[in-house]
C-alpha positions as CSV (number, residue, x, y, z in Angstrom):
1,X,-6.2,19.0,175.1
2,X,-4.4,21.3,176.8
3,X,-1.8,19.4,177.9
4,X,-0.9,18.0,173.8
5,X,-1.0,22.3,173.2
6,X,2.0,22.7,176.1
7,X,3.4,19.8,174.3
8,X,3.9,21.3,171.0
9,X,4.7,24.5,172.1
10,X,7.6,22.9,173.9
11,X,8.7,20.9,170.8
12,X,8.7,24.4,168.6
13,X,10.6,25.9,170.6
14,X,13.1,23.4,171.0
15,X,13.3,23.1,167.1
16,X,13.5,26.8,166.8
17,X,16.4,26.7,169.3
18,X,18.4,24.0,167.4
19,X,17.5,25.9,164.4
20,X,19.1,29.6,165.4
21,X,22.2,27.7,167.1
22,X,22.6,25.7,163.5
23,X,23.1,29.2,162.1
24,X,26.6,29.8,160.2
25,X,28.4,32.4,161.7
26,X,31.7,34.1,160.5
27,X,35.1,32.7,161.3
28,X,37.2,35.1,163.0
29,X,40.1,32.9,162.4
30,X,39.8,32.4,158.7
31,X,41.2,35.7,157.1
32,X,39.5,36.6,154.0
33,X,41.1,35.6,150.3
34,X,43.8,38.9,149.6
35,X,42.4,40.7,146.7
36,X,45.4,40.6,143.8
37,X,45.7,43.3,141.3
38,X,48.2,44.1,139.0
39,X,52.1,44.6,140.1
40,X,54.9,46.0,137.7
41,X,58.5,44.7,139.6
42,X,61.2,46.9,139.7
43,X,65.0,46.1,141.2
44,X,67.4,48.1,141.8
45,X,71.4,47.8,142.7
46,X,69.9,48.4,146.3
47,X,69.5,44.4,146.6
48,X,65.7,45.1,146.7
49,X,63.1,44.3,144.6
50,X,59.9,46.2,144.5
51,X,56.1,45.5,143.8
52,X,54.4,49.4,142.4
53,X,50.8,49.1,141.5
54,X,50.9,50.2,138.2
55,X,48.4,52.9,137.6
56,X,48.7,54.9,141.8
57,X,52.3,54.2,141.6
58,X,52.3,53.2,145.2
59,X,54.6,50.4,146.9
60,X,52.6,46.9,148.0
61,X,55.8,45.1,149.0
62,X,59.6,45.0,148.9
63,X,61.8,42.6,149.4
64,X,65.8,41.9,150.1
65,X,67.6,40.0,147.8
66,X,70.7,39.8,149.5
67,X,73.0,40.8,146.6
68,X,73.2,43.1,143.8
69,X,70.7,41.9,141.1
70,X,72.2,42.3,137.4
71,X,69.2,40.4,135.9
72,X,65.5,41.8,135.5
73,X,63.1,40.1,137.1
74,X,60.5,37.0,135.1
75,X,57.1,36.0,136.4
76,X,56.5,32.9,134.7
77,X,54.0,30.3,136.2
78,X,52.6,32.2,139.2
79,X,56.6,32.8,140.5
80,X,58.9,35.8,139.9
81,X,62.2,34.5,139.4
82,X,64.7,37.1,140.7
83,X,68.9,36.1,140.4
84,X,71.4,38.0,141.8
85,X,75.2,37.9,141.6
86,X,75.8,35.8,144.5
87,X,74.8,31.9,143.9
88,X,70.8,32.1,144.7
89,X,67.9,31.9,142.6
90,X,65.3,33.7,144.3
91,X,61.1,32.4,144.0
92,X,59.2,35.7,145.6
93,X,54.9,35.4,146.1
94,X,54.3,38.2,142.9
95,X,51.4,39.1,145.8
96,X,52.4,39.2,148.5
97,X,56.6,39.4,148.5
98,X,57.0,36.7,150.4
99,X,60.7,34.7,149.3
100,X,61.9,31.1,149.1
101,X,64.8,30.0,147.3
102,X,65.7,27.4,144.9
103,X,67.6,24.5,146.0
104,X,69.8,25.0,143.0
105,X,73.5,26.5,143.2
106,X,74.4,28.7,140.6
107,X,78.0,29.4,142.1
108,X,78.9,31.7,139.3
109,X,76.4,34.1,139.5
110,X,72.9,34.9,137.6
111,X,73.8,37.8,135.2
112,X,71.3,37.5,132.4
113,X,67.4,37.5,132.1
114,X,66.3,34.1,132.8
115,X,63.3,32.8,130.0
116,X,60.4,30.7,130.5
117,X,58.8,28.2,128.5
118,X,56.5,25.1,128.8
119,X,57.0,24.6,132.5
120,X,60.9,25.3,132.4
121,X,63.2,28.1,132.8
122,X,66.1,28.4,131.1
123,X,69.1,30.8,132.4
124,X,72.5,31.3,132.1
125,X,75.1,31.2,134.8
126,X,79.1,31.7,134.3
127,X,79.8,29.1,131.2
128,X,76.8,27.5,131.2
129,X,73.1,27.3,130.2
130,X,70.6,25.5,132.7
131,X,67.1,24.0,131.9
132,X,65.8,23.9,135.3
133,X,61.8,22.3,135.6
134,X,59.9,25.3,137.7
135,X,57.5,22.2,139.3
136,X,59.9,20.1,140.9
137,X,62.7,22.9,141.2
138,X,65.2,20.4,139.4
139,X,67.8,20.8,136.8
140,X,67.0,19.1,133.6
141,X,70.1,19.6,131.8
142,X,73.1,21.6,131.0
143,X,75.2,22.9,128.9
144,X,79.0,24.4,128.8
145,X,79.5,26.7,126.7
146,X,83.7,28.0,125.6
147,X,83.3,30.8,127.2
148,X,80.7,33.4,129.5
149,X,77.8,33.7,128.3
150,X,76.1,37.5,129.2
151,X,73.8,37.2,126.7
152,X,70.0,36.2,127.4
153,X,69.3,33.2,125.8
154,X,65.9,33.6,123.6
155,X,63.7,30.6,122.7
156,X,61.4,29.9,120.4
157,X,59.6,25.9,119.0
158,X,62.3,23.7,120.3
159,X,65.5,25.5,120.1
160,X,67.7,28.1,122.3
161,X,69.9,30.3,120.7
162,X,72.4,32.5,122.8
163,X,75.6,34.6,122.2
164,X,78.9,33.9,123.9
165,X,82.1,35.9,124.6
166,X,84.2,33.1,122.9
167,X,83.2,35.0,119.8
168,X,80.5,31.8,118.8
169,X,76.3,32.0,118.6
170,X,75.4,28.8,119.5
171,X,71.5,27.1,119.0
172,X,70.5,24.3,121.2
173,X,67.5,22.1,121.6
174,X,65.7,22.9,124.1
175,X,64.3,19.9,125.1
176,X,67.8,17.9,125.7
177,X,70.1,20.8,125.8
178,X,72.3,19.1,122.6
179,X,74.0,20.8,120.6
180,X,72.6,21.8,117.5
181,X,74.9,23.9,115.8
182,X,77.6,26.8,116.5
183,X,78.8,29.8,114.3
184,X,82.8,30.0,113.5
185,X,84.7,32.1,115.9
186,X,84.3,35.6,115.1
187,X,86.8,37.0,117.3
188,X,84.3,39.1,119.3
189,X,82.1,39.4,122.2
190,X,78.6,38.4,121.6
191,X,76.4,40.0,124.9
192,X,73.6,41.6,123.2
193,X,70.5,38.5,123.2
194,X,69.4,37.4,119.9
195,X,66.0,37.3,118.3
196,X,64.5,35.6,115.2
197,X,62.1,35.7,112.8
198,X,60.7,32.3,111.8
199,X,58.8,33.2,109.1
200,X,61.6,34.2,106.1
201,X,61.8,31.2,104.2
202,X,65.2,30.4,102.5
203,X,65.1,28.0,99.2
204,X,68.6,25.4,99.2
205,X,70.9,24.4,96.3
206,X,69.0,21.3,96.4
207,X,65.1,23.4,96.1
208,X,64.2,22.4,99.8
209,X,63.0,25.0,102.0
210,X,63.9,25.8,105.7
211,X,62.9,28.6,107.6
212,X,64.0,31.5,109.7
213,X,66.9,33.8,110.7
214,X,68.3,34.3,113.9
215,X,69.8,38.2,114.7
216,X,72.2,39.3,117.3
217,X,74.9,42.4,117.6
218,X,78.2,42.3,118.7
219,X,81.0,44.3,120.3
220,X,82.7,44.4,117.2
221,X,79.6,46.8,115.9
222,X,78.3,44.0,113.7
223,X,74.6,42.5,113.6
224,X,75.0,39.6,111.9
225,X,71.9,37.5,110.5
226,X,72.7,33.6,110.8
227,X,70.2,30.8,108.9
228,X,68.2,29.1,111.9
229,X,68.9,25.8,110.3
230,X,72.5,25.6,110.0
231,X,74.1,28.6,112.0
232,X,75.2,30.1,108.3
233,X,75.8,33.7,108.2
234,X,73.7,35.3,105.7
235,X,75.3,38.6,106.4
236,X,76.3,41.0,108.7
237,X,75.7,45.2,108.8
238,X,78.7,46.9,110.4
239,X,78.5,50.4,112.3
240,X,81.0,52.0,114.1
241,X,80.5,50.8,117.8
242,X,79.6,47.8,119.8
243,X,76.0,46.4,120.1
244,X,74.7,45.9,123.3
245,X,71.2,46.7,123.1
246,X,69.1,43.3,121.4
247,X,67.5,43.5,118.4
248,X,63.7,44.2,118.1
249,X,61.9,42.3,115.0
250,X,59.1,43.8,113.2
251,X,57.5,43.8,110.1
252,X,60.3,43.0,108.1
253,X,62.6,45.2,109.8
254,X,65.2,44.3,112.9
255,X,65.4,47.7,114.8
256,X,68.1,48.2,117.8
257,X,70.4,50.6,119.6
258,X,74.3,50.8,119.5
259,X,77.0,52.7,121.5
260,X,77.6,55.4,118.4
261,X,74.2,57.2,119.4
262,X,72.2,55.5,117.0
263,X,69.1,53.4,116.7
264,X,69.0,51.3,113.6
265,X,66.2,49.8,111.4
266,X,67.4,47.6,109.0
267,X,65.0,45.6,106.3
268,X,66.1,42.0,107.6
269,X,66.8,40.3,104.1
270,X,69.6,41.8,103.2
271,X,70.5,44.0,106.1
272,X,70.6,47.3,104.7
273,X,69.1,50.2,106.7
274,X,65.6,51.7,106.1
275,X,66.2,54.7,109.0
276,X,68.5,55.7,111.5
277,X,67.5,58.0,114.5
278,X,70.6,59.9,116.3
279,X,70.3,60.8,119.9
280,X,73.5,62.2,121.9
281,X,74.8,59.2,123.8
282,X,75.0,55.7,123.4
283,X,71.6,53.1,123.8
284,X,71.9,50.1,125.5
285,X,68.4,49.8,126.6
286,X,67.1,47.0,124.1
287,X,63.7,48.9,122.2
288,X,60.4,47.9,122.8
289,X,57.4,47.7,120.2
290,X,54.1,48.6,121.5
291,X,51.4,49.3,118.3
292,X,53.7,51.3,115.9
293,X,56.0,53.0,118.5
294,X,59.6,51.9,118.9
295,X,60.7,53.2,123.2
296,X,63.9,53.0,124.3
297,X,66.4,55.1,126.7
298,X,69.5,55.9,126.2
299,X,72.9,57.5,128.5
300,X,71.8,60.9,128.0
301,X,69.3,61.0,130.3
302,X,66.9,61.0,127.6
303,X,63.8,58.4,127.2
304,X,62.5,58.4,123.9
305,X,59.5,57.8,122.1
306,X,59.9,57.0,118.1
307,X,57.4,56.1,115.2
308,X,58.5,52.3,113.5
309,X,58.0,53.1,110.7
310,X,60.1,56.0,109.7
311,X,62.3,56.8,112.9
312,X,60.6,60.1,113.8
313,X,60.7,60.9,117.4
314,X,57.4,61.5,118.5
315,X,58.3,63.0,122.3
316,X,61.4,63.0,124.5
317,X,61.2,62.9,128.3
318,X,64.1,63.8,130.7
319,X,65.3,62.1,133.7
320,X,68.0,62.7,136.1
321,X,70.8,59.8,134.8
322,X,71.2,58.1,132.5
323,X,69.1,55.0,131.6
324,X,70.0,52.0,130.9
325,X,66.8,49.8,132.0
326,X,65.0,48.4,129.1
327,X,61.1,49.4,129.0
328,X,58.0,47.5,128.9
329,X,54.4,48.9,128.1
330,X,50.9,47.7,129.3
331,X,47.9,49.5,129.3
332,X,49.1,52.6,127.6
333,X,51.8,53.3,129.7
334,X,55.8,52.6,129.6
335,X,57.6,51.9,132.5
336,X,61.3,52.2,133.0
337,X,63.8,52.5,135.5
338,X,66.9,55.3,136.0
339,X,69.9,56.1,137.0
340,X,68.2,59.0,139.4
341,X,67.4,56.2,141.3
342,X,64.0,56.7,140.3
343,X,61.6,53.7,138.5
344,X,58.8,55.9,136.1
345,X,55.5,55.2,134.6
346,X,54.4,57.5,131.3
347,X,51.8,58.4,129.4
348,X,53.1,56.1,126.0
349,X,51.1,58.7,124.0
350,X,52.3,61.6,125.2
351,X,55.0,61.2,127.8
352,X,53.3,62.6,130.6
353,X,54.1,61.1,133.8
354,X,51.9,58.9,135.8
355,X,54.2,58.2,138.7
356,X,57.5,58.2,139.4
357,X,59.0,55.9,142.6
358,X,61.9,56.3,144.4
359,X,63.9,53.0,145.1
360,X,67.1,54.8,146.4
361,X,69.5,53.0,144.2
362,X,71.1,53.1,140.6
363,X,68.5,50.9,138.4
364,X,70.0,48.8,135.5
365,X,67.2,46.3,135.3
366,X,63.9,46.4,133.5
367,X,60.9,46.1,134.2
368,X,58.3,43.1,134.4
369,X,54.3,43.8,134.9
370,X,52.2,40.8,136.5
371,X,48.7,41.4,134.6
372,X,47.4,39.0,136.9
373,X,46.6,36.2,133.7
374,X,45.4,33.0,134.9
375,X,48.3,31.4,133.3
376,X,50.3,33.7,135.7
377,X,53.1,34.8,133.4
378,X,54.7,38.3,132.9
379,X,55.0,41.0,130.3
380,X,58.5,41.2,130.0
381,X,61.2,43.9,128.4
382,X,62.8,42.7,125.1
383,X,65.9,41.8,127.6
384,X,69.2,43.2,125.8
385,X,72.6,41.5,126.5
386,X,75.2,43.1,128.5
387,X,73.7,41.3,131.4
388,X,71.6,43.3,133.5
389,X,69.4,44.8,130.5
C-alpha cells in the first residue's frame, strides 16, 4: 500500500510540474500594440511636417519632407499624403511619422491639395490631373489640361471639376478621366478650388430637369456660377479684386474671401449678396463652416470668427503675421497655422487659446486632424486655390 501512495505522489507532482512550466508567460520581445489617439498635422515652409495632439498641444512626431511643401496635408485611407515642390509624393504612418514614398514621379511639382475618394486620390501636378489608386500606388489615368492648374480639384458622384490658368473650368469624369465639358476662355486665372451644390435643380427649354451648380472665383474678381451639366455660365458677381480664397456653400448661400478685404455671402441663385464683412487686409484663407460660424484669417494678422447668417463678427484673435493657412475645426476648437511661425489651437466659442506650437517656419498650409475613424480618413480645411491654401 505504501508503495502505490509513493507512486501517486510521484505522478502529482510530475503533473503539477508540467502544469506550472505550461504557464504563459510575457514576451519580452513582443512590444505591446502603440496606443493611437488623435493627431492634427501641420507643415510648414521648414520642409517638416508635424503631428500635435490636439487638445495638450504637444509634438508626437515630425518628419522631413525634403522640400518646401505648398500643399496641406490629406489622410485618406489610413495614409497622410504629403507633396512637396520637388517631384515626390510622400505616404507618412499618421501614428507614428514613419515615411515611404510613392513610386510615382510628379516632375512638375505637387502645388495643390490632393482629394480622396473611393480608394483613389486625385491631384494636380504642372498641366495635368492624376487619378492615382492609393492600394496598388498606380496611376489610373490622366489628364492635360491647356494650361497650370493651382487650383484643387473638388469631387463629388462621378465628376472632378477644377479651375485652370488658361482662363477655362473644366469637369471630368472621375472614373476615366474624360472630358466632360470645359467653360469658354475667360481670359483669367482660375486658382481659387471650386465647390457645388448638387441640390438646385434647373428646368431646360425642353422641361427636363438637371441638377446642380458648380462655383469658383477668379483673378479677375469674378465668382462665376456654371450649370454642372453643361459648363453654362449662369452668372457671375464681380468685386473689385482677385479671388483666391474658395467658396464655402451653405444654406443657400456661397460665402468666400477676396483680396479687397472682404468676405462675401451671396444667395447662390442669382448671385446677389446677402452680407459683406470688411476686415483691413486681403483673405485668402478659404472659410470654414462649423454649426453656424463662418472662420477664416486673413493678411492682417487677424483670425476671425463670424456668425453665417448675418456676417457679424463674433471675436477676433491676433497673431504675429499674417495668415494665410485655411482652418479646420473638431471638437470645439479651430486650428490654424501663421505666419509667426506659430500653428494655434482656439477655443471656437470664444477664441481663447488652447495651445499654440512653434514649428520655426512661415506656415502657408492648413491644417488636417486624424480623428482616428476606422475608415481612417481626415477632417480636412475647405482647401482654397492659390496652391498652398
Amino acid at each position: 500500500m505504501k508503495h502505490n501512495w509513493t507512486k501517486v505522489l510521484c505522478s502529482t507532482a510530475v503533473a503539477a510540474s508540467l502544469f506550472t512550466s505550461c504557464k504563459p508567460n510575457p514576451d519580452t520581445d513582443t512590444p505591446f500594440p502603440q496606443a493611437v489617439s488623435p493627431s492634427v498635422f501641420m507643415a510648414s515652409q521648414n520642409q517638416f511636417v508635424y503631428a500635435i495632439d490636439p487638445i495638450t498641444g504637444v509634438k508626437k512626431w515630425e518628419c522631413f519632407i525634403n522640400a518646401n511643401i505648398e500643399s496641406s496635408p490629406v489622410l485618406y485611407g489610413g495614409t497622410l499624403f504629403v507633396g512637396n515642390s520637388s517631384a515626390i509624393l510622400f505616404k507618412v504612418d499618421p501614428n507614428t511619422g514613419a515615411r515611404s514614398q510613392s513610386k510615382l514621379g510628379f516632375p512638375a511639382g505637387i502645388r495643390t491639395t490632393p482629394v480622396g475618394k473611393d480608394n483613389f486620390l486625385y491631384l494636380t501636378t504642372g498641366s495635368d490631373v492624376k487619378c492615382i489608386d492609393i492600394k496598388p500606388d498606380s496611376l489610373e489615368w490622366s489628364f492635360t489640361a491647356g494650361g497650370n492648374i493651382n487650383s484643387s480639384p473638388y469631387v463629388i458622384d462621378t465628376q472632378l471639376v477644377f479651375g485652370c490658368d488658361n482662363g477655362k473650368v473644366y469637369m471630368l469624369d472621375n472614373r476615366t478621366g474624360k472630358l466632360i465639358w470645359e467653360t469658354k476662355d475667360y481670359g483669367t486665372l482660375f486658382q481659387s478650388s471650386p465647390n457645388m451644390d448638387p441640390t438646385i435643380i434647373h428646368t431646360n427649354p425642353d422641361n427636363t430637369r438637371d441638377t446642380g451648380m458648380v462655383y469658383i472665383g477668379a483673378e479677375n474678381g469674378a465668382m462665376y456660377a456654371f450649370r454642372r451639366k453643361n459648363g453654362v455660365e449662369i452668372y457671375n458677381y464681380q468685386t473689385a479684386a482677385p479671388i483666391k480664397s474658395s467658396p464655402v456653400v451653405y444654406g443657400g448661400n456661397i460665402i468666400f474671401g477676396n483680396d479687397d478685404s472682404k468676405l462675401y455671402c451671396l444667395e447662390n441663385i442669382k448671385g446677389q449678396p446677402r452680407w459683406i464683412t470688411t476686415v483691413d487686409d486681403r483673405i485668402r484663407s478659404s472659410p470654414y463652416l462649423y454649426g453656424q460660424t463662418i472662420y477664416f484669417g486673413s493678411y492682417d494678422k487677424g483670425f476671425y470668427s463670424v456668425n453665417a447668417l448675418d456676417g457679424s463678427i463674433k471675436w477676433r484673435f491676433t497673431t504675429g503675421g499674417l495668415i494665410a493657412s485655411s482652418p479646420v475645426c473638431y471638437k470645439n476648437y479651430v486650428y490654424f497655422g501663421s505666419y509667426d511661425k506659430n500653428g494655434y489651437a482656439l477655443d471656437t466659442s470664444s477664441g481663447k487659446v488652447l495651445w499654440k506650437y512653434a514649428v520655426n517656419g512661415l506656415m502657408d498650409c492648413s491644417p488636417s486632424i486624424d480623428p482616428n475613424n476606422s475608415d481612417g480618413n481626415g477632417i480636412n480645411s475647405s482647401i482654397s486655390g492659390a496652391s498652398i491654401y
